[in-house]
C-alpha positions in Angstrom: 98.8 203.6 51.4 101.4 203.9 54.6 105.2 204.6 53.4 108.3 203.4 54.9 111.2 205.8 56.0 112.7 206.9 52.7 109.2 207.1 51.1 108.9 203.8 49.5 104.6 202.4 49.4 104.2 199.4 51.7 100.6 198.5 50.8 97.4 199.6 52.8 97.5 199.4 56.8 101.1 199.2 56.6 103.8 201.9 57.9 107.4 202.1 59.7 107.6 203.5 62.3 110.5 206.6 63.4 112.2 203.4 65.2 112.3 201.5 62.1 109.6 199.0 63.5 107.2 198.1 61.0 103.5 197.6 61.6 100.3 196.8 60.2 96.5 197.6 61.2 93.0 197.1 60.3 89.5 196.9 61.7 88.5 193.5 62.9 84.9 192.3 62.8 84.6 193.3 66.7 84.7 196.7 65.3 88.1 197.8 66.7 91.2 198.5 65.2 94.3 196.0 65.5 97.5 196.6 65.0 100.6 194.4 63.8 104.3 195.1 65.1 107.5 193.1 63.1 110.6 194.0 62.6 110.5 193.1 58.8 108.3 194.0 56.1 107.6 190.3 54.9 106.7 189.3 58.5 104.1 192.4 59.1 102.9 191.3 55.7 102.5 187.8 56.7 101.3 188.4 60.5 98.7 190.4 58.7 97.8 188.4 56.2 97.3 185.8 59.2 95.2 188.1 61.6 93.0 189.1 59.1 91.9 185.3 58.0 91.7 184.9 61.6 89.3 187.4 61.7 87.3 186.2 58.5 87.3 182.8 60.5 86.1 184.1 63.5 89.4 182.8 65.3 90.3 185.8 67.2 89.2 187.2 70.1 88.3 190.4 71.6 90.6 190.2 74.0 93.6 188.5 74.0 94.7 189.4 77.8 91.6 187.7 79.5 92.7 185.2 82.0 90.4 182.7 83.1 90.5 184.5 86.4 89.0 188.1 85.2 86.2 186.0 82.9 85.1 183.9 86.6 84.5 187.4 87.9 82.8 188.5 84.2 80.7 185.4 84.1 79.7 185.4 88.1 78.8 189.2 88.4 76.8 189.5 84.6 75.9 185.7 83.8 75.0 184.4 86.9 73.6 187.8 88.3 70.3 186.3 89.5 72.1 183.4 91.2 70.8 183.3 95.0 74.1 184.2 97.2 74.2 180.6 98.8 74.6 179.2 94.7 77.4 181.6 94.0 79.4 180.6 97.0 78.7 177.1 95.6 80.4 178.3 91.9 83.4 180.1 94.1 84.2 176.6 96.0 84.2 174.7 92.9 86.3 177.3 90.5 88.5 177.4 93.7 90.0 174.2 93.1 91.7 174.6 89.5 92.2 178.3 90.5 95.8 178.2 91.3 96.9 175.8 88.3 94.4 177.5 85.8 93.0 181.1 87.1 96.3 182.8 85.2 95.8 181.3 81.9 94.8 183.2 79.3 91.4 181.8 78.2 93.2 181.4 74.4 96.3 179.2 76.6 93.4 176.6 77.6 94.3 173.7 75.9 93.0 170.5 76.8 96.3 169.3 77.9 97.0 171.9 79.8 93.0 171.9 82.1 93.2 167.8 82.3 96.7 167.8 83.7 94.5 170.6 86.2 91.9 168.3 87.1 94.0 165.1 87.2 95.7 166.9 90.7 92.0 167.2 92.5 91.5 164.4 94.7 88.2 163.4 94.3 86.3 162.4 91.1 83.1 164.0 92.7 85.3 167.3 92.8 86.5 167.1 89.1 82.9 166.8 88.3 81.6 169.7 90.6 84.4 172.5 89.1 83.6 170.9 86.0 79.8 171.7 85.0 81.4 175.6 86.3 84.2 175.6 84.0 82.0 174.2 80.9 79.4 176.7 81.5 82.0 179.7 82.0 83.4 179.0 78.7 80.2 178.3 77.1 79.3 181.6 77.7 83.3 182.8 76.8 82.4 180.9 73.1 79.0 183.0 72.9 80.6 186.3 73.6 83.3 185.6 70.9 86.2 185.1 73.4 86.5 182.0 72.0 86.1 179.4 69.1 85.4 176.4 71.1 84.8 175.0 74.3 87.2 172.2 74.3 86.5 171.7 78.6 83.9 169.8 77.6 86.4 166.9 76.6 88.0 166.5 80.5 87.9 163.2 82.0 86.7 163.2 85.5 86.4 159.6 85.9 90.2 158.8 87.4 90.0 157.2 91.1 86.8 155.4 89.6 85.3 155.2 93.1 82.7 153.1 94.0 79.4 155.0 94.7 78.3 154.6 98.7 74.7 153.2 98.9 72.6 155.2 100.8 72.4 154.1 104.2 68.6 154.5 106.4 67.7 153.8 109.8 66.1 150.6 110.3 63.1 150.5 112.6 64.9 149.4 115.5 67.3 151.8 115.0 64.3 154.6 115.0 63.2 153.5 118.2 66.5 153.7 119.2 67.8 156.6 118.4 64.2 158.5 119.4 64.4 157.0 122.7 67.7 159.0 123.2 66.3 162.2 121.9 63.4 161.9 124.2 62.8 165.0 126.2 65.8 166.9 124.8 65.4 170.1 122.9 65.6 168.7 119.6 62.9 166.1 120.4 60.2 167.2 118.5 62.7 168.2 115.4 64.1 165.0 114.9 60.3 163.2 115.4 59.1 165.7 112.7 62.3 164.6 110.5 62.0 161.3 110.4 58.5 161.3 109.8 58.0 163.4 107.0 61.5 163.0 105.2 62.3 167.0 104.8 65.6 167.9 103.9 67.4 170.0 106.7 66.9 173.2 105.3 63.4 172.5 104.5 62.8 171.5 108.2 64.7 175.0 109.1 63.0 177.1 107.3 59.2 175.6 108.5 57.3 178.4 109.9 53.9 177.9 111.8 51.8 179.3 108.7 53.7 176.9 106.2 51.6 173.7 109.1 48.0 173.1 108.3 47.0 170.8 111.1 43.2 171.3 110.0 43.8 169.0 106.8 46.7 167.2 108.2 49.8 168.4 105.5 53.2 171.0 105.6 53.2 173.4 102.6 56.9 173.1 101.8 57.7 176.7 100.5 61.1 177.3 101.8 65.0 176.6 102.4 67.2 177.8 105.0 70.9 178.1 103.2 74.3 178.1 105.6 77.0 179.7 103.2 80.6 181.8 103.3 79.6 185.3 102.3 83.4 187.8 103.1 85.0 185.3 104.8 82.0 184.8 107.2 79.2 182.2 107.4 75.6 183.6 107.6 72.2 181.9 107.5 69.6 183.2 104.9 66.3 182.0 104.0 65.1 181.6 100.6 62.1 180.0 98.1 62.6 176.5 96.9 65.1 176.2 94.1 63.0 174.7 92.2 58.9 174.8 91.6 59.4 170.7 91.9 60.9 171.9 95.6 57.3 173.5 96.5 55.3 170.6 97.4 52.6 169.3 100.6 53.8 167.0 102.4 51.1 165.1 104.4 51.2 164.2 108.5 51.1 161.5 110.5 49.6 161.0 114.0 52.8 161.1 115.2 54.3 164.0 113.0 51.1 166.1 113.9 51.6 165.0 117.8 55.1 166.4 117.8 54.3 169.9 116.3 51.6 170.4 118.7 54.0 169.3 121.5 56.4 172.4 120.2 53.8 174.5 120.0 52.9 174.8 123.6 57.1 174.8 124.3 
């Protein structure tokens, strides 16, 4: 039982202080010890009283100072931990965007409201989307570790400009032959026969090395991906596996495909 300044039992957790401040504590179901400040003792009774079903609830967090901010760098370096470097510099570009309207918030300050009016100044819907799938997933994980109740991100629109999907646009085959003819004996020759010809993705066709090319039985064992990302401020190449086992596939050659790699092999 605490005691107020003349003596007088104020109930269990509860105490004045020497400044005449009253306060209240007790051990949430994180473990740790809270504590209640008021300058009454009906408030400290009812703050209490409203921490403690809070608790029961599981409506409290373990930390009420995490801004969204500190839990990006939380959720990067411990959740996304086996990320490749070139996919984490994807997460920073996206979170980048609502940084400066959202990255100070306390994570218990993220209101619905408050993120769509966020996402409403990006200027792309593409955009919205991209920082979107990183902020659901952040807080999905915030909601797991008991940061918070829900994950109310989930509910952002990112359908405002409504624009109108480009169709993708391909060479025709007079356009091949055009554009081939203009290669021819440049540097990038070969490269751009090889392209064309098998359909690799650029950093597919950068990361080929002469074992991946069986020109016995005719196919390219597609095995890696050359990545182009910002790591410290500065871009830097690094070569990696196919993201996915989907990505790891034999691609089989043409005359012309085969023509060309034998053509760069005597270069």
């Amino acid at each position: 039982m605490g005691k107020s300044l003349n003596g007088k039992e104020l109930g269990t957790g509860i105490s004045q202080r020497n400044d005449g401040l009253y306060q209240a504590r007790f051990i949430n179901r994180f473990g740790k010890r809270q504590t209640i400040y008021a300058k009454t003792l009906s408030e400290v009774r009812h703050k209490l009283r409203t921490e403690q079903c809070n608790d029961e609830k599981a409506v409290n967090v373990v930390d009420r100072s995490m801004t969204l901010d500190k839990w990006f760098d939380i959720w990067l370096d411990t959740c996304k931990k086996n990320c490749r470097n070139s996919t984490k510099g994807s997460y920073v570009t996206h979170y980048k965007r609502i940084q400066e309207e959202l990255g100070w918030r306390k994570l218990t300050s993220l209101n619905l409201i408050v993120m769509q009016e966020a996402f409403n100044k990006l200027k792309t819907d593409n955009a919205r989307k991209n920082s979107k799938k990183i902020l659901v997933d952040m807080l999905n994980k915030a909601v797991d570790t008991d940061l918070l109740v829900k994950n109310v991100a989930k509910q952002i629109n990112t359908v405002i400009s409504k624009e109108e999907k480009k169709e993708r646009r391909v060479l025709t085959l007079k356009e091949t032959d055009l554009f081939l003819k203009q290669a021819k004996g440049t540097f990038y020759e070969n490269l751009f026969i090889l392209a064309l010809e098998t359909g690799l993705r650029v950093g597919e066709l950068s990361a080929l090395q002469w074992e991946d090319i069986d020109l016995k039985n005719k196919v390219i064992h597609v095995r890696h991906t050359l990545c182009y990302f910002s790591r410290n401020g500065k871009y830097v190449f690094e070569m990696h596996d196919t993201k996915t086992n989907n990505g790891k596939r034999a691609i089989p050659l043409t005359v012309k495909a085969i023509n060309s790699l034998e053509c760069q092999k005597l270069q």
